[in-house]
VEXDREN-2710 file (C-alpha; in Angstrom, 1 decimal):
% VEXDREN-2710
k/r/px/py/pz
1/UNK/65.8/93.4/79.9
2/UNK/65.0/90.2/81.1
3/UNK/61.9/89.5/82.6
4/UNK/59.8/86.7/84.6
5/UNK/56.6/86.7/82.2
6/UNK/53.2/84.8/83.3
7/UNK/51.7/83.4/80.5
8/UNK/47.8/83.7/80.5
9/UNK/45.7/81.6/77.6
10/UNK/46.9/79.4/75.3
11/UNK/50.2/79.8/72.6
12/UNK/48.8/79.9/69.0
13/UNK/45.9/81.0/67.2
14/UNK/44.1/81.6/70.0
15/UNK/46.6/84.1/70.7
16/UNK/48.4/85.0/73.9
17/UNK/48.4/87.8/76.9
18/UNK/51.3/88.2/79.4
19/UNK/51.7/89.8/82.0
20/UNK/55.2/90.9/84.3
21/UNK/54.6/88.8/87.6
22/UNK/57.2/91.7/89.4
23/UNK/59.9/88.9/90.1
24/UNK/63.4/89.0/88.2
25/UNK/65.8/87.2/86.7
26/UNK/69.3/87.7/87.1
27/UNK/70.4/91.2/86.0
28/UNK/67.5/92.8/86.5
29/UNK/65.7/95.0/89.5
30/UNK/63.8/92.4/91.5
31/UNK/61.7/95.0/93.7
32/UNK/58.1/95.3/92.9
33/UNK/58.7/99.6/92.6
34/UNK/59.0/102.9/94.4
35/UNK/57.2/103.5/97.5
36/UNK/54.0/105.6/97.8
37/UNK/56.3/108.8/98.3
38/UNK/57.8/108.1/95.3
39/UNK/56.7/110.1/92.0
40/UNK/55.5/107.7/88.8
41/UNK/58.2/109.6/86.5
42/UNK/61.3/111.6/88.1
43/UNK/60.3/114.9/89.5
44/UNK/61.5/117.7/88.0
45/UNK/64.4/120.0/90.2
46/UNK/63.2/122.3/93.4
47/UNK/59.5/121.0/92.8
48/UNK/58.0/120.8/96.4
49/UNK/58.3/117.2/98.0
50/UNK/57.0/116.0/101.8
51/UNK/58.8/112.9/102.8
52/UNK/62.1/114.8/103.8
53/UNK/65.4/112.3/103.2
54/UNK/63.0/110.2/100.6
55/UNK/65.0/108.8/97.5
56/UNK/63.6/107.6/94.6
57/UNK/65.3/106.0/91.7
58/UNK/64.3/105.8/87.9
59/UNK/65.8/103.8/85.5
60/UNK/67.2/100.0/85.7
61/UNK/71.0/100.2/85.1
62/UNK/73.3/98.0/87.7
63/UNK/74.7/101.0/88.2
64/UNK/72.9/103.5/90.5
65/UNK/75.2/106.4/89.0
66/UNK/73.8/105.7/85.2
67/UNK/70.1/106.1/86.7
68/UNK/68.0/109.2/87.3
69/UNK/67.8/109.9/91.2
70/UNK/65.5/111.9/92.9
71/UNK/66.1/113.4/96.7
72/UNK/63.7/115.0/98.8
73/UNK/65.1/117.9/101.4
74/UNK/64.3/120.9/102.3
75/UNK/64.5/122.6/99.3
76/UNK/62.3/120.1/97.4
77/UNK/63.3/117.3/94.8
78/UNK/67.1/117.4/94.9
79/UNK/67.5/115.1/90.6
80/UNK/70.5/113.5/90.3
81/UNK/70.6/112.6/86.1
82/UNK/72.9/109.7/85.4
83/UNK/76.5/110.3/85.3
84/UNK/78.5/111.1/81.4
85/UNK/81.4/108.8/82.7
86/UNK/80.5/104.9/82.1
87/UNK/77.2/105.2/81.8
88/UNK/75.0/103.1/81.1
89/UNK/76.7/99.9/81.8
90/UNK/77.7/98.2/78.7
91/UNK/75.8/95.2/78.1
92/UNK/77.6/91.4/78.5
93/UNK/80.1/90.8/76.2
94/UNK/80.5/87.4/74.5
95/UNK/82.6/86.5/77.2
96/UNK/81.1/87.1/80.4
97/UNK/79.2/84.7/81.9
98/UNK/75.0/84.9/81.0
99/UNK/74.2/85.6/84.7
100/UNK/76.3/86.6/87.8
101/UNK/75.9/83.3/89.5
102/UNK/77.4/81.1/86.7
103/UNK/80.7/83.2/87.4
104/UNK/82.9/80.7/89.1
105/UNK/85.6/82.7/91.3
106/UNK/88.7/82.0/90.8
107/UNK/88.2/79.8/87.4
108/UNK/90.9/80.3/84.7
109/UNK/90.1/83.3/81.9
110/UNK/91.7/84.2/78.8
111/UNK/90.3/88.0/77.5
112/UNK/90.3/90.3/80.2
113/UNK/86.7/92.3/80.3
114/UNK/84.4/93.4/83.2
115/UNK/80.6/91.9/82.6
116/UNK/77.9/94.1/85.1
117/UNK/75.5/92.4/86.8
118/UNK/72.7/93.6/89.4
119/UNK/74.0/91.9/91.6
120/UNK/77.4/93.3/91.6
121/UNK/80.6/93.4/88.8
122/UNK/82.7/90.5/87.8
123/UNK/86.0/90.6/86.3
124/UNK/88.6/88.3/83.8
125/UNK/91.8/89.7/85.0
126/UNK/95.4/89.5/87.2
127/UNK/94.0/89.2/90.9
128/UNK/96.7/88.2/94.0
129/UNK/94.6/89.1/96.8
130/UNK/91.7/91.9/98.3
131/UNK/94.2/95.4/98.7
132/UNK/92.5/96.4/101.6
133/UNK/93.9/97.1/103.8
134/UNK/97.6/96.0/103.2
135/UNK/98.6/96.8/99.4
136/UNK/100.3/94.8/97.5
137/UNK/101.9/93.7/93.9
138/UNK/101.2/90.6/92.1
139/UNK/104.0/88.2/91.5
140/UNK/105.3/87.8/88.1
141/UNK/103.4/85.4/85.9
142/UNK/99.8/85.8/87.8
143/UNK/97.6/84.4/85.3
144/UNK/94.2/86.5/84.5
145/UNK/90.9/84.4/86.6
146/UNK/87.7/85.4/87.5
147/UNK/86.8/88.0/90.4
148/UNK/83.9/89.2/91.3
149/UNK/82.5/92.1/94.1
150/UNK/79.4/92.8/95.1
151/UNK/76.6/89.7/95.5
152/UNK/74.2/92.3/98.3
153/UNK/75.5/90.3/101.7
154/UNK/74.2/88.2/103.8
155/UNK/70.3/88.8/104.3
156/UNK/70.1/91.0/101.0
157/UNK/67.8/90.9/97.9
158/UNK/69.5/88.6/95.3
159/UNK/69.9/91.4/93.0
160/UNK/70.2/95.3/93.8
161/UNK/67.3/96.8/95.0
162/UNK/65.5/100.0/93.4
163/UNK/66.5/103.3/95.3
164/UNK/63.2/103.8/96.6
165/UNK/61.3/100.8/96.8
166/UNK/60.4/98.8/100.1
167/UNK/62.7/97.1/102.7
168/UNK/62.1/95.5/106.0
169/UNK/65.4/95.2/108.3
170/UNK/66.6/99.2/108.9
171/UNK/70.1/99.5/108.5
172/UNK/70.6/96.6/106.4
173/UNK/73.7/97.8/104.0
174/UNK/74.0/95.5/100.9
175/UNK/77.2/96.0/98.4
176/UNK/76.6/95.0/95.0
177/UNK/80.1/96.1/93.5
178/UNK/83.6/97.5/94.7
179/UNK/84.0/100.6/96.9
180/UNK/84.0/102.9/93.9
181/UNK/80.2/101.9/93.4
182/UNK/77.0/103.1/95.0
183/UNK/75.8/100.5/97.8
184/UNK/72.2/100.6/99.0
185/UNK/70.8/101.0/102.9
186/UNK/67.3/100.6/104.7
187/UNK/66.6/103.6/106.2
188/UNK/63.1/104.0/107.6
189/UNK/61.5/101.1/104.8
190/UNK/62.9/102.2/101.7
191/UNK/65.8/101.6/100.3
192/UNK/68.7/104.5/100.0
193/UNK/71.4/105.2/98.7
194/UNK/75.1/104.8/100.4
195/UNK/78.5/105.1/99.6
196/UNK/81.7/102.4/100.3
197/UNK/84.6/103.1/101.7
198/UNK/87.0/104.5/98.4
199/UNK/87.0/108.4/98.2
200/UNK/84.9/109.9/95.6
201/UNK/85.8/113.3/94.9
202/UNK/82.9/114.4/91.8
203/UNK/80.4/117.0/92.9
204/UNK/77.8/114.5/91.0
205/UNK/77.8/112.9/94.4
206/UNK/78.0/115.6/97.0
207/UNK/75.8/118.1/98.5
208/UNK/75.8/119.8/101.0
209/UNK/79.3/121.5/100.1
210/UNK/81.5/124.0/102.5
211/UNK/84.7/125.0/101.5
212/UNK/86.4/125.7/105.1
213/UNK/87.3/128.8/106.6
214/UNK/90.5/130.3/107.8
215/UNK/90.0/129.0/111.1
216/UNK/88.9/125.5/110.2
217/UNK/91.7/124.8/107.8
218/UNK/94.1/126.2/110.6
219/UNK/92.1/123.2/113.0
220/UNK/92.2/120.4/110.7
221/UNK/96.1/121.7/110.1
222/UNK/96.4/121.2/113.5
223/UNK/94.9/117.6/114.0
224/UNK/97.3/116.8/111.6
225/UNK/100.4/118.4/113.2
226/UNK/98.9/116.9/116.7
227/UNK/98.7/113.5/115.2
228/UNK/100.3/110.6/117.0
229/UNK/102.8/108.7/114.4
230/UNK/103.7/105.1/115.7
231/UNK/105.8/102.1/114.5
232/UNK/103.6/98.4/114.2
233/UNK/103.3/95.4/112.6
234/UNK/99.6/94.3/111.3
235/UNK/98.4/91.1/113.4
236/UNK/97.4/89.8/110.1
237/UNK/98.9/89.3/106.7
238/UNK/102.3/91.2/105.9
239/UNK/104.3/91.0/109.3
240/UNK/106.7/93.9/108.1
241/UNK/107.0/96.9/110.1
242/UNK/104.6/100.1/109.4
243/UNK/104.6/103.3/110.0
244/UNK/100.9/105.4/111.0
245/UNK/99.2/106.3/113.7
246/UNK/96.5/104.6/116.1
247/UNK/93.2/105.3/115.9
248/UNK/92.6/105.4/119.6
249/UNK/94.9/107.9/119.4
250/UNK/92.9/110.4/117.4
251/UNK/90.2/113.3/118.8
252/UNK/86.7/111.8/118.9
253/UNK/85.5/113.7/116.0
254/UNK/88.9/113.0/114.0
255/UNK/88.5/113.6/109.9
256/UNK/91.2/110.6/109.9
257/UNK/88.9/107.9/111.0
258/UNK/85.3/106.6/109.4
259/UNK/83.6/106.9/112.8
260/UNK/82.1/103.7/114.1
261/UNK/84.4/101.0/111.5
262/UNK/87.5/101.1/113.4
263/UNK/89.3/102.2/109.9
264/UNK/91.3/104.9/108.9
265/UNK/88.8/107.4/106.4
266/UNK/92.4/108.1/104.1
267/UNK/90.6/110.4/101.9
268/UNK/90.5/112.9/105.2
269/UNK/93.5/112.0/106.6
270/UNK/95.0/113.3/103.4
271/UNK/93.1/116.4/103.5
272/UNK/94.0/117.3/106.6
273/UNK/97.6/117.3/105.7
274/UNK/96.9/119.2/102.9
275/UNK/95.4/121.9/104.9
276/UNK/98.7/121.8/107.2
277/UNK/100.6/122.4/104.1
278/UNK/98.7/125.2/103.1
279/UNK/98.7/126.8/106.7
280/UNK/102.6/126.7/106.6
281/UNK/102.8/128.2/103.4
282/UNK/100.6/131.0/104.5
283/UNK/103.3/131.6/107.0
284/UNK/106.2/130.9/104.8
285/UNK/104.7/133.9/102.7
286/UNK/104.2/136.0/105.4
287/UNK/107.7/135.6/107.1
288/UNK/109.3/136.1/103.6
289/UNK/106.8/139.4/103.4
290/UNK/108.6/140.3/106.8
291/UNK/112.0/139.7/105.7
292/UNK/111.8/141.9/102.3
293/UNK/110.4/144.3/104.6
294/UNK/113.2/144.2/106.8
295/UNK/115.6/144.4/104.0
296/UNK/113.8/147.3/102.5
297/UNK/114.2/148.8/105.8
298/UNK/118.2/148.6/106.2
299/UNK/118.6/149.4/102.6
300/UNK/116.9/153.1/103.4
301/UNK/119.1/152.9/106.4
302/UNK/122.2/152.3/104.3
303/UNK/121.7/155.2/101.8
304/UNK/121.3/157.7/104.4
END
């Protein structure tokens, strides 16, 4: 890890003494640590925490997943360990760039690889275009050039701040990778945790889990069957016809739509279908259950 050392005395026999100023360098947290609420070392599970909604990170990978977080809710510290998939970010290979601002976007590359960064994840390979939200394939003969994602936003820290440490603007949301990474926000001057927009399935990254019941699956089936489906064409990009639905046109509590961005939330449009799949077949069952019956029923009628 790279770090921002002050030099105190004089190099050489009379020997030296340094000392971490708390600034970074690329790569590396540049936060000066967890808040007050914040354990020294990660709590262990269930132990008894006050600051309800308090996260707390511990380690220093770019990625928040391959770090050790802590949550405080009503059931005490809520620990996260880091995830088996990826983790921890592979260190820059001798092609990537030293730091993420001597990545030139859009520069020429030869050996595809993906170099992580704190400030987000950067990318030799065949790019046409962001996919979001009109999809679309690359032409034949795209050559591979650098792409990066991330880089916090306008008003962020330079590099990805510690879950856990201070922040001043509330609400701020800084990005420092694709939608399939962990984002941070400032929620009441600390920095939390917050996911993008791509749907992430694991149970690593869920609480709060409830499977629906009979009568909710039969309601999000029925949002589904309810929904609206219209012909457009997109004001922007690809002028070719599509076919959807509006999202005006959905209830105000709609599963289909990531309330307050004006998008579609796919991931629950989806699962609403699903669950008006799995409605109908309940009822596919049950008239077939009927039928047999009713075949059973003239078959006694027959042999009498």
């Amino acid at each position: 890890m790279i770090r921002e050392l002050v030099a105190v005395g004089i190099v050489g026999g009379l020997g030296i003494a340094l000392a971490c100023s708390g600034k970074t360098v690329d790569g590396v947290h540049n936060d000066g640590g967890l808040s007050g609420g914040c354990p020294s070392s990660a709590p262990a599970q269930g132990i008894a925490c006050a600051a309800m909604s308090l996260e707390c990170e511990y380690g220093s990978d770019p990625n928040i997943a391959c770090d050790t977080v802590a949550r405080c809710d009503t059931k005490g510290w809520n620990v996260t360990s880091p995830s088996a998939s990826g983790c921890p970010t592979p260190p820059l290979g001798p092609t990537c760039p030293a730091t993420f601002a001597a990545v030139k976007e859009g520069a020429a590359c030869s050996t595809p690889t993906t170099c992580g960064y704190q400030q987000g994840t950067c990318s030799c390979a065949v790019y046409c275009g962001p996919q979001y939200p009109l999809g679309h394939a690359c032409d034949a003969g795209t050559p591979t050039t650098w792409h990066c994602e991330g880089g916090g936003g306008m008003g962020c820290p330079d590099g990805r701040p510690r879950i856990g440490s201070a922040c001043a603007t509330d609400k701020q949301a800084c990005s420092y990778g694709d939608c399939n990474s962990i984002g941070v926000v400032c929620q009441s001057g600390t920095w939390h945790s917050a996911l993008h927009g791509c749907p992430i399935s694991t149970r690593h990254y869920k609480e709060g889990i409830h499977y629906l019941s009979v009568d909710e699956r039969r309601a999000a089936a029925a949002e589904a069957l309810d929904t609206q489906l219209a012909t457009y064409q997109y004001t922007i990009g690809d002028r070719d016809p599509r076919l959807g639905f509006i999202i005006e046109d959905q209830p105000e509590q709609s599963h289909s739509v990531v309330h307050g961005k004006d998008r579609v939330d796919l991931y629950g449009y989806t699962s609403s279908t699903l669950a008006a799949v799995q409605v109908q077949q309940e009822e596919i069952r049950e008239l077939q259950r009927l039928v047999q019956d009713l075949k059973d029923e003239v078959g006694h009628c027959q042999k009498r």
